[in-house]
N, C-alpha and C positions, 0 to 999 in steps of 0.2 A: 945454330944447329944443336947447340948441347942444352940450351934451354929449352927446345923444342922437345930434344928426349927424356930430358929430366922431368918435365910436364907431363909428356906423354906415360911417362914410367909411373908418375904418382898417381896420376887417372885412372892406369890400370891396377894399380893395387890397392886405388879405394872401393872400384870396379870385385874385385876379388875379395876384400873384406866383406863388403855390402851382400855379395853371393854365398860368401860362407858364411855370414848371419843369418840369410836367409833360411841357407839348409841346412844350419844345425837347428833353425829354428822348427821347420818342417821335420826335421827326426825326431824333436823332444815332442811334438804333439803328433806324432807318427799313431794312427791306432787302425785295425780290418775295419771295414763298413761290416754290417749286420748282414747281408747277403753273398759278401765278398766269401770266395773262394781260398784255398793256402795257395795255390800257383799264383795267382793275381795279385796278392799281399807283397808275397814271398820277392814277385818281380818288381813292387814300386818299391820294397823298401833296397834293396840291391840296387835299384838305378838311383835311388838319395841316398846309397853311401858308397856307388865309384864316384857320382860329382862331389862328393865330400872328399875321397881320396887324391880326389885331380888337383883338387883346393889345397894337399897338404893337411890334412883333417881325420885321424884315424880314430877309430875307438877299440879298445879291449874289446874279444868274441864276448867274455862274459856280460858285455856292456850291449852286444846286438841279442845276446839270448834273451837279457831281462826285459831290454825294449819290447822284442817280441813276446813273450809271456803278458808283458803287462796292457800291450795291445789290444789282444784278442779282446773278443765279443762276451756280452755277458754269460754266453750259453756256455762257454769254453772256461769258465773260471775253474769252474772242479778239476778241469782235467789238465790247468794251469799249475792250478797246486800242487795237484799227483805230482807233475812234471818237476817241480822246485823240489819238493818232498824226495823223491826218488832220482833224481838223477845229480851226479854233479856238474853241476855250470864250468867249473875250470876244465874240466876235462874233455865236455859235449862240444860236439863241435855245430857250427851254424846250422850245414846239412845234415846231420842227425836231427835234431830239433826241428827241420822241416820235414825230415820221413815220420818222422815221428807223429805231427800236426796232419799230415796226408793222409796217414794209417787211420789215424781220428776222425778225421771228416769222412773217411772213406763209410767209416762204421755209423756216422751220425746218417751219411745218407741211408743205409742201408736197416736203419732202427725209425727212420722216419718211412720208407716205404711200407716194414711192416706193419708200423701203427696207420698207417693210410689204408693197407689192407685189411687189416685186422675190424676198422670201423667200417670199413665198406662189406666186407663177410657179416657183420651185428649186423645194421642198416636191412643187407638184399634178403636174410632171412624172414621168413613169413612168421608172425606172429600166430601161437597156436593158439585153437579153440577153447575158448575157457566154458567146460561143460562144469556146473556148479555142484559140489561133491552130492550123491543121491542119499535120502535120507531115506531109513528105514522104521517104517513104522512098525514097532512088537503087535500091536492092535487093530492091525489095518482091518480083519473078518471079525467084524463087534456084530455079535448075536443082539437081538433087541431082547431084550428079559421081559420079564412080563413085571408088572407095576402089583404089586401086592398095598 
């Protein structure tokens, strides 16, 4: 029977290794899809670091902000930098950095509607009449002179 458990015991903690290679390996190549939203991100990478926590597996917050930061999409890099540049990481907490990223998207949509609008208002205007500027002739009433 104790060789049965001791079997069993090793199984499972190769079983647990194997899983927590897996997902730290899934956190180091952890990045948003190009369409992905901040709540959608925000919820896979939370569910790959409680199965990381379950594993005995923790990381420094400083360590899930830069994950984060270094994630995002190419459009988000400026506003990655501002982020690194102005705030500080030891102090930020996770959910700051995600109101923060919210606030962001919130406005990205909101400057992508009005460039939608903006070209659709150019586009639905009617092109104006090109009347070709009127010339003036100084000479227009030419007298016939008589031929000497």
């Amino acid at each position: 029977m104790w060789d049965t458990l001791a079997i069993t015991y090793k199984g499972l903690s190769q079983v647990k290794r194997n899983k927590l290679g897996f997902l730290t390996h899934k956190y180091e190549l952890f990045t948003m899809e190009e369409g992905e939203d901040i709540q959608c991100m925000s919820s896979c990478f939370q569910t790959i670091l409680n199965e990381l926590r379950s594993l005995g597996r923790t990381f420094d917050n400083y360590d899930h902000i830069d994950k984060i930061l270094r994630s995002l999409p190419r459009k988000w890099r400026p506003h990655a930098i501002a982020l690194r540049a102005l705030k500080n990481h030891d102090t930020m907490s996770f959910e700051e950095l995600l109101g923060t990223l919210k606030f962001m998207n919130k406005n990205f949509r909101k400057m992508k509607d009005l460039r939608k609008r903006s070209l659709w208002l150019l586009a639905s205007r009617r092109p104006r009449k090109h009347h070709p500027p009127r010339i003036h002739l100084q000479n227009q009433h030419l007298e016939a002179r008589p031929k000497l």
